[in-house]
BAMIDO-145657 format. One record per residue: residue in three letters; residue number from 1; x negated, y, z negated of N, C-alpha, C in turn. Coordinates in nm, 3 decimals. Example, Ala and Ser with C-alpha at 12.3 -4.5 7.8 and 13.67 -1.06 7.14 Angstrom:
<sites>
<site resn="ALA" resi="1" n_xx="-1.319" n_yy="-0.569" n_zz="-0.780" ca_xx="-1.230" ca_yy="-0.450" ca_zz="-0.780" c_xx="-1.320" c_yy="-0.330" c_zz="-0.780"/>
<site resn="SER" resi="2" n_xx="-1.285" n_yy="-0.225" n_zz="-0.708" ca_xx="-1.367" ca_yy="-0.106" ca_zz="-0.714" c_xx="-1.290" c_yy="0.003" c_zz="-0.787"/>
</sites>
This chain:
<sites>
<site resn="UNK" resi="1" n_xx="0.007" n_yy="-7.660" n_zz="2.622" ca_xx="0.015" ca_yy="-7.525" ca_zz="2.678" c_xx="-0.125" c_yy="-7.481" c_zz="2.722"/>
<site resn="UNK" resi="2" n_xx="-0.143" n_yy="-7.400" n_zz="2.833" ca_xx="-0.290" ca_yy="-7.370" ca_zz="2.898" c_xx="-0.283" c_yy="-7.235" c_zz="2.869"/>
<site resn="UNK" resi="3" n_xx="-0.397" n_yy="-7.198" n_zz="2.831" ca_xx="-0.436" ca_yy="-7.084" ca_zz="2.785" c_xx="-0.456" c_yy="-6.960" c_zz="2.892"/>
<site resn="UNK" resi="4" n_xx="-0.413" n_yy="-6.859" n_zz="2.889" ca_xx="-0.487" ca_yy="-6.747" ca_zz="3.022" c_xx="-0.625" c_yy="-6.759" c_zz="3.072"/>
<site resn="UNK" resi="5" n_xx="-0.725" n_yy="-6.772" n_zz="3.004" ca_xx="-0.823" ca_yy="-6.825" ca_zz="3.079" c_xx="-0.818" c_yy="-6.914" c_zz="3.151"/>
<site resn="UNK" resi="6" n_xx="-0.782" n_yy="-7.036" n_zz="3.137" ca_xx="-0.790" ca_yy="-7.147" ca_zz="3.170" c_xx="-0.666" c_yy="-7.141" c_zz="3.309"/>
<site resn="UNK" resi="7" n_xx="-0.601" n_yy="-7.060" n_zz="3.278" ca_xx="-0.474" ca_yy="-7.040" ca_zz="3.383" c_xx="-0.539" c_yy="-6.929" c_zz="3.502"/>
<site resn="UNK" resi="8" n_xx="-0.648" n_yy="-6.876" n_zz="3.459" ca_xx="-0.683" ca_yy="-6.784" ca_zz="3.602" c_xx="-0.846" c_yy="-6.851" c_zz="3.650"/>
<site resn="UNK" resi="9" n_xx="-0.873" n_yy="-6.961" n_zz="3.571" ca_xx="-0.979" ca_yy="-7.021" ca_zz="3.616" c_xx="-0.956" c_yy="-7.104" c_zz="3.767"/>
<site resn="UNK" resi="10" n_xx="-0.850" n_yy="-7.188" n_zz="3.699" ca_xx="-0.776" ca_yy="-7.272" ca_zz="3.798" c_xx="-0.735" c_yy="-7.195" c_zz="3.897"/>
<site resn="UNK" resi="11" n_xx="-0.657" n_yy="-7.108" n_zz="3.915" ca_xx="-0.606" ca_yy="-7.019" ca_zz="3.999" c_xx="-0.763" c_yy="-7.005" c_zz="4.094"/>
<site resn="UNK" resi="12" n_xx="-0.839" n_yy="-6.926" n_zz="4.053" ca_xx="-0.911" ca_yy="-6.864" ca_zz="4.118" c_xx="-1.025" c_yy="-6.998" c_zz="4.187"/>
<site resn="UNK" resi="13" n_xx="-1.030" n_yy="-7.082" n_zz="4.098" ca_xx="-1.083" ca_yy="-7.202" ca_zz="4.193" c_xx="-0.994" c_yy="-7.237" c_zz="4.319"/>
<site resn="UNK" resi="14" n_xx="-0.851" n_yy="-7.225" n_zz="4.284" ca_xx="-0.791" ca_yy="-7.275" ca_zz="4.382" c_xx="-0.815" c_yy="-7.198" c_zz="4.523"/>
<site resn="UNK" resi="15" n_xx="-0.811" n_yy="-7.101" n_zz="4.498" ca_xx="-0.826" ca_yy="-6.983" ca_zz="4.598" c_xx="-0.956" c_yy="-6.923" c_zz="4.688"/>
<site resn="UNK" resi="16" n_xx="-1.064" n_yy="-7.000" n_zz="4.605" ca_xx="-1.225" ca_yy="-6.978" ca_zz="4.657" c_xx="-1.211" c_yy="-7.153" c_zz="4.691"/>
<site resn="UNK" resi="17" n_xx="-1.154" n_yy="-7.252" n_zz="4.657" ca_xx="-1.164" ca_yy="-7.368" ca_zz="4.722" c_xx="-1.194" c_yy="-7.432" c_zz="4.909"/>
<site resn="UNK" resi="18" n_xx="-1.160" n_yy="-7.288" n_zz="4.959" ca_xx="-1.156" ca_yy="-7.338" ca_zz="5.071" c_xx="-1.165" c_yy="-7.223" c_zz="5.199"/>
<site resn="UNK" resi="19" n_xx="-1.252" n_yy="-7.214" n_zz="5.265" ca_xx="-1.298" ca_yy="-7.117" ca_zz="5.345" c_xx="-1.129" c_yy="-7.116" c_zz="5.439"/>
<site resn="UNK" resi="20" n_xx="-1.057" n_yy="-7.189" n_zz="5.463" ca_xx="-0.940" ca_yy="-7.151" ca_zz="5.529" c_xx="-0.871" c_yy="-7.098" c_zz="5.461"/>
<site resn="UNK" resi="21" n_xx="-0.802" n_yy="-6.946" n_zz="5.483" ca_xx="-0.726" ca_yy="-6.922" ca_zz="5.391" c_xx="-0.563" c_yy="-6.957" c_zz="5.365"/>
<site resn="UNK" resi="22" n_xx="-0.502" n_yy="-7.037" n_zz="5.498" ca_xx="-0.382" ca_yy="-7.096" ca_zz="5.447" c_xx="-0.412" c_yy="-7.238" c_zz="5.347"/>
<site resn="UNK" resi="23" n_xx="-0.468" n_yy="-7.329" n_zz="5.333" ca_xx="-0.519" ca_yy="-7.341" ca_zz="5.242" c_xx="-0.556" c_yy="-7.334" c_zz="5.116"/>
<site resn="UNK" resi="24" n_xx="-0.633" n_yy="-7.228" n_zz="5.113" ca_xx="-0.684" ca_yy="-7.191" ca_zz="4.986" c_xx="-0.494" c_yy="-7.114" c_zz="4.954"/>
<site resn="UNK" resi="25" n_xx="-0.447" n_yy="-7.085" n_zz="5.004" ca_xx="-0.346" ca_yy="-7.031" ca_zz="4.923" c_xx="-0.197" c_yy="-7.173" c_zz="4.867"/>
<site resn="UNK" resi="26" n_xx="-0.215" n_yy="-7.246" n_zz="4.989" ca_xx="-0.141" ca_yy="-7.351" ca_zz="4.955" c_xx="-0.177" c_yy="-7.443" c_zz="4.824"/>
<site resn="UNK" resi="27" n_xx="-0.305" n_yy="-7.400" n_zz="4.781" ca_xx="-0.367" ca_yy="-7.464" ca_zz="4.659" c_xx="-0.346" c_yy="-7.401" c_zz="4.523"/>
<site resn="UNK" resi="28" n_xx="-0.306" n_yy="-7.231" n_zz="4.574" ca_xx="-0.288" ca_yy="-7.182" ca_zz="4.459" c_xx="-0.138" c_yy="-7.159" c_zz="4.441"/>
<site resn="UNK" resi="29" n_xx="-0.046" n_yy="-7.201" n_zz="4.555" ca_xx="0.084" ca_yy="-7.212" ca_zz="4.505" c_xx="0.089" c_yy="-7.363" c_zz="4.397"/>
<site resn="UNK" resi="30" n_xx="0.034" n_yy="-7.447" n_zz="4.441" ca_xx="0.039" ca_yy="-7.572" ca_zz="4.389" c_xx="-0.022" c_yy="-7.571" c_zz="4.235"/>
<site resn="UNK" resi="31" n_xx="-0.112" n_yy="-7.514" n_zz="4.206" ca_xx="-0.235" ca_yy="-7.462" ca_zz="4.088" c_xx="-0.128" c_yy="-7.389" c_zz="3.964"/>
<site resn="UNK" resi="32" n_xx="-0.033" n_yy="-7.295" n_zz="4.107" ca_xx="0.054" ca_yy="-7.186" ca_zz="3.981" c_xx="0.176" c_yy="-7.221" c_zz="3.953"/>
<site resn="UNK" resi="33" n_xx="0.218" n_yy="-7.315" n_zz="4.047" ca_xx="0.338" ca_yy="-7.322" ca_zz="4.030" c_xx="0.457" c_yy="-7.422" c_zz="3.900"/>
<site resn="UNK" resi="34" n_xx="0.336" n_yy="-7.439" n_zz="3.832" ca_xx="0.421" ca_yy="-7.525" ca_zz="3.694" c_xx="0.364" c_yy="-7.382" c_zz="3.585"/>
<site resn="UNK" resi="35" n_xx="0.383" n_yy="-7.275" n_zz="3.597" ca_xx="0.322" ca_yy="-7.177" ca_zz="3.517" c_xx="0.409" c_yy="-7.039" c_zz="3.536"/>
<site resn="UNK" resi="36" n_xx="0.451" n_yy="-7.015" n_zz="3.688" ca_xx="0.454" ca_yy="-6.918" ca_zz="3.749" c_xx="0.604" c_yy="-6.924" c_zz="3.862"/>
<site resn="UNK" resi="37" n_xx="0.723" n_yy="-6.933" n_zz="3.849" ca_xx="0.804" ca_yy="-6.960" ca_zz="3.970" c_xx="0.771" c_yy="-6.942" c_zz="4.098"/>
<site resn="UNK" resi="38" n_xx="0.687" n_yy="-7.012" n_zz="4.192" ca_xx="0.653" ca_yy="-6.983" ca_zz="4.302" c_xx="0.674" c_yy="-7.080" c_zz="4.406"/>
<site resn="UNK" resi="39" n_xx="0.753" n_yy="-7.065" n_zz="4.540" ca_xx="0.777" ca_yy="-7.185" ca_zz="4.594" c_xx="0.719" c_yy="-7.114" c_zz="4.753"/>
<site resn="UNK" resi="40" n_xx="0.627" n_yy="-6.965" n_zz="4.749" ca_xx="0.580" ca_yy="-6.947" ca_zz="4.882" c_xx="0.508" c_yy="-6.798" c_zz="4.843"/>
<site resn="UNK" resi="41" n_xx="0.382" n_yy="-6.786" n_zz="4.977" ca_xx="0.297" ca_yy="-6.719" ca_zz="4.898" c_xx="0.230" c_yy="-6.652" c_zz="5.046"/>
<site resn="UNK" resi="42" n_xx="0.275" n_yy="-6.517" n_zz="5.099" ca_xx="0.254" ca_yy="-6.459" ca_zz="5.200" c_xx="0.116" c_yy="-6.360" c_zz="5.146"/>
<site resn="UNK" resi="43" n_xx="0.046" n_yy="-6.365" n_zz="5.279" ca_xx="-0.115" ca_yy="-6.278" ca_zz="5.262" c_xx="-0.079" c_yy="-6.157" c_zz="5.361"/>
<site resn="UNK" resi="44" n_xx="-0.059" n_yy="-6.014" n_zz="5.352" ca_xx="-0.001" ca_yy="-5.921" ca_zz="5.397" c_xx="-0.087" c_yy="-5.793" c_zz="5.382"/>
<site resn="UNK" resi="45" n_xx="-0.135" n_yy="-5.742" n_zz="5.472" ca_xx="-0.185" ca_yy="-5.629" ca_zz="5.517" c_xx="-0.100" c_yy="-5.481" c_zz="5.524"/>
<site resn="UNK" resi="46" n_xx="-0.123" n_yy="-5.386" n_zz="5.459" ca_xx="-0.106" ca_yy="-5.271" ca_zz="5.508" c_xx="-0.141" c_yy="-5.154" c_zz="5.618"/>
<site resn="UNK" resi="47" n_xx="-0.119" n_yy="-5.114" n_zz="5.720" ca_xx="-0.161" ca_yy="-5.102" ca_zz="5.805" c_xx="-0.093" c_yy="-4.957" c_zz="5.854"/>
<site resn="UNK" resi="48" n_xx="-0.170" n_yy="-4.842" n_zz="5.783" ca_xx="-0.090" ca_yy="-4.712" ca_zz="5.763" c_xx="-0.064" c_yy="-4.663" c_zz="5.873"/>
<site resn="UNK" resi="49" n_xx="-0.164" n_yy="-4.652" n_zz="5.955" ca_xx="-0.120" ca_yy="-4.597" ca_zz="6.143" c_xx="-0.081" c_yy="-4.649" c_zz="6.203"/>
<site resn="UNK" resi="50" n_xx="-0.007" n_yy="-4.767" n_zz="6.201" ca_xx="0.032" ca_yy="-4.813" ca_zz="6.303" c_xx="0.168" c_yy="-4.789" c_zz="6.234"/>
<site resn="UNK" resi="51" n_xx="0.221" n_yy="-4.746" n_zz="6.071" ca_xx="0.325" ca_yy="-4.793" ca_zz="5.995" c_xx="0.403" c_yy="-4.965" c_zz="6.003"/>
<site resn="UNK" resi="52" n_xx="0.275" n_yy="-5.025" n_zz="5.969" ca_xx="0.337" ca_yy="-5.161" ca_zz="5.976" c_xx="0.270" c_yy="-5.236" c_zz="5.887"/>
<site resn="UNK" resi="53" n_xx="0.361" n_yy="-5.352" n_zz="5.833" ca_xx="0.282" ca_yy="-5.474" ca_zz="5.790" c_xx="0.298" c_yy="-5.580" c_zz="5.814"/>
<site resn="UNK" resi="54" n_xx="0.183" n_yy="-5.566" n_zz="5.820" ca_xx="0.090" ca_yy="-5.738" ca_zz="5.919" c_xx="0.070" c_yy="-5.876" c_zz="5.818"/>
<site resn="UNK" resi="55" n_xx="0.168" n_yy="-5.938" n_zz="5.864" ca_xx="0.159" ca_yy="-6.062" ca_zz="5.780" c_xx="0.047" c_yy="-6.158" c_zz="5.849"/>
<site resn="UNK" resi="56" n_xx="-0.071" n_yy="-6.244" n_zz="5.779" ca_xx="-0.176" ca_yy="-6.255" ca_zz="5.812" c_xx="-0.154" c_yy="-6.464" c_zz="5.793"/>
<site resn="UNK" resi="57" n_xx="-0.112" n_yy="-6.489" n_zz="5.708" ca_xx="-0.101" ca_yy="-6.616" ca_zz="5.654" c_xx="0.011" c_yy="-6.623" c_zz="5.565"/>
<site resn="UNK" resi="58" n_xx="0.087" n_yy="-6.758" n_zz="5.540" ca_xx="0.161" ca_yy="-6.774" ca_zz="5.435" c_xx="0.141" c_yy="-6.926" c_zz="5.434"/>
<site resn="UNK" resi="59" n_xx="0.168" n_yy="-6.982" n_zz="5.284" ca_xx="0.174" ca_yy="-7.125" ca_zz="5.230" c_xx="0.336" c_yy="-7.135" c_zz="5.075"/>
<site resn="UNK" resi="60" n_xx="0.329" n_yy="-7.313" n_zz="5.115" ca_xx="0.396" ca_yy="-7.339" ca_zz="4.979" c_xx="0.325" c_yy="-7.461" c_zz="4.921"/>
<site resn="UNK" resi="61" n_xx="0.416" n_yy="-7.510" n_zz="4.878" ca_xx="0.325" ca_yy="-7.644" ca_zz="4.858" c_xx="0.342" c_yy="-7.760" c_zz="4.895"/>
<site resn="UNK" resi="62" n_xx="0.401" n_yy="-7.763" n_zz="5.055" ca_xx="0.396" ca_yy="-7.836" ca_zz="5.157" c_xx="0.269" c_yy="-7.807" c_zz="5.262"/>
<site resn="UNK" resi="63" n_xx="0.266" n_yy="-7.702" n_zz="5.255" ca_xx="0.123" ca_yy="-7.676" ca_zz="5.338" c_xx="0.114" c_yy="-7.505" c_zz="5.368"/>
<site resn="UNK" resi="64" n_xx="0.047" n_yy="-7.479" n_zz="5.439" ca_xx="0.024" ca_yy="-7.370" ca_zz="5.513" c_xx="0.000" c_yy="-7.254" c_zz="5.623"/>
<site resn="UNK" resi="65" n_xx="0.000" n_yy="-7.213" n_zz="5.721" ca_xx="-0.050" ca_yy="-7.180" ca_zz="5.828" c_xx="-0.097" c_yy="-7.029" c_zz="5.789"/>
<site resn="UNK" resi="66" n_xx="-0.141" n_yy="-7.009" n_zz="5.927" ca_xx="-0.207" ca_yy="-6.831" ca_zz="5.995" c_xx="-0.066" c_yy="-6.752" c_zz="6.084"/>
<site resn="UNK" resi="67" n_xx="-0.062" n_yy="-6.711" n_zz="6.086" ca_xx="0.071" ca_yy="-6.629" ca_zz="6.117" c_xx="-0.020" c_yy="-6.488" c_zz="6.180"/>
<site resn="UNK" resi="68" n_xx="0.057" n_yy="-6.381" n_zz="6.247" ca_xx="0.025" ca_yy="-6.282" ca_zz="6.278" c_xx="0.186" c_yy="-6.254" c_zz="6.325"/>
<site resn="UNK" resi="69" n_xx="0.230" n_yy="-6.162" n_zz="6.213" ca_xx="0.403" ca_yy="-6.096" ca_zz="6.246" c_xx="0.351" c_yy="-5.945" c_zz="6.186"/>
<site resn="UNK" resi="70" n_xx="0.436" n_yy="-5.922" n_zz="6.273" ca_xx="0.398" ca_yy="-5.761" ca_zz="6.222" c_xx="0.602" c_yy="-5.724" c_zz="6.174"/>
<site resn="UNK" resi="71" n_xx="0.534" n_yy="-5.653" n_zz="6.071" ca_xx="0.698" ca_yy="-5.602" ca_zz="6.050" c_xx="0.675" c_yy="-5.454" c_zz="6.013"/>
<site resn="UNK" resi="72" n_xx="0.766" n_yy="-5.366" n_zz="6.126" ca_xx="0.754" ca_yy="-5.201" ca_zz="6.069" c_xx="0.812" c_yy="-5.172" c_zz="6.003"/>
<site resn="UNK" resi="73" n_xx="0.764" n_yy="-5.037" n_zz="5.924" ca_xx="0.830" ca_yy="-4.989" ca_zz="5.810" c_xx="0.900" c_yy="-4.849" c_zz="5.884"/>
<site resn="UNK" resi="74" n_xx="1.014" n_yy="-4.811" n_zz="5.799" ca_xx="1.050" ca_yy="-4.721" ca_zz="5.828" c_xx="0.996" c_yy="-4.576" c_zz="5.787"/>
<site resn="UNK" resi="75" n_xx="0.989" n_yy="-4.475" n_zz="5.849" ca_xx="0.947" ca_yy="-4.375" ca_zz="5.768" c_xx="0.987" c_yy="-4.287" c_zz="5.683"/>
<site resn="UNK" resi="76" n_xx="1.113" n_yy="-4.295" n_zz="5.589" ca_xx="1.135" ca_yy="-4.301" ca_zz="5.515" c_xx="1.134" c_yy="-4.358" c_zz="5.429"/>
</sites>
């Protein structure tokens, strides 16, 4: 069994591992995912004036890309 330290060490190496950030996130699905149920891992912006959010990147642990989707919110 890995200890919480040791479980956000790894994590956070995984994630500073790599100046690309689909990447670095595809490393930390892979890092978390015998710990954590995770089979995909979206990087998402809030973006109050425009009322939208801007999906920036997503990964699993097949790989990763850069994305740019915007999805609006309603105002309610």
């Amino acid at each position: 069994m890995i200890d919480d330290n040791e479980f956000f060490r790894n994590a956070t190496l995984s994630i500073c591992g790599s100046l690309e950030i689909e990447e670095a996130m595809r490393a930390c699905v892979v890092a978390t995912q015998d710990f954590i149920p995770v089979d995909r891992m979206f990087l998402q912006v809030y973006e109050p004036d425009l009322g939208i959010i801007r999906t920036l990147a997503t990964a699993s642990a097949e790989g990763g890309e850069r994305v740019d989707l915007l999805t609006p919110l309603s105002e309610a």
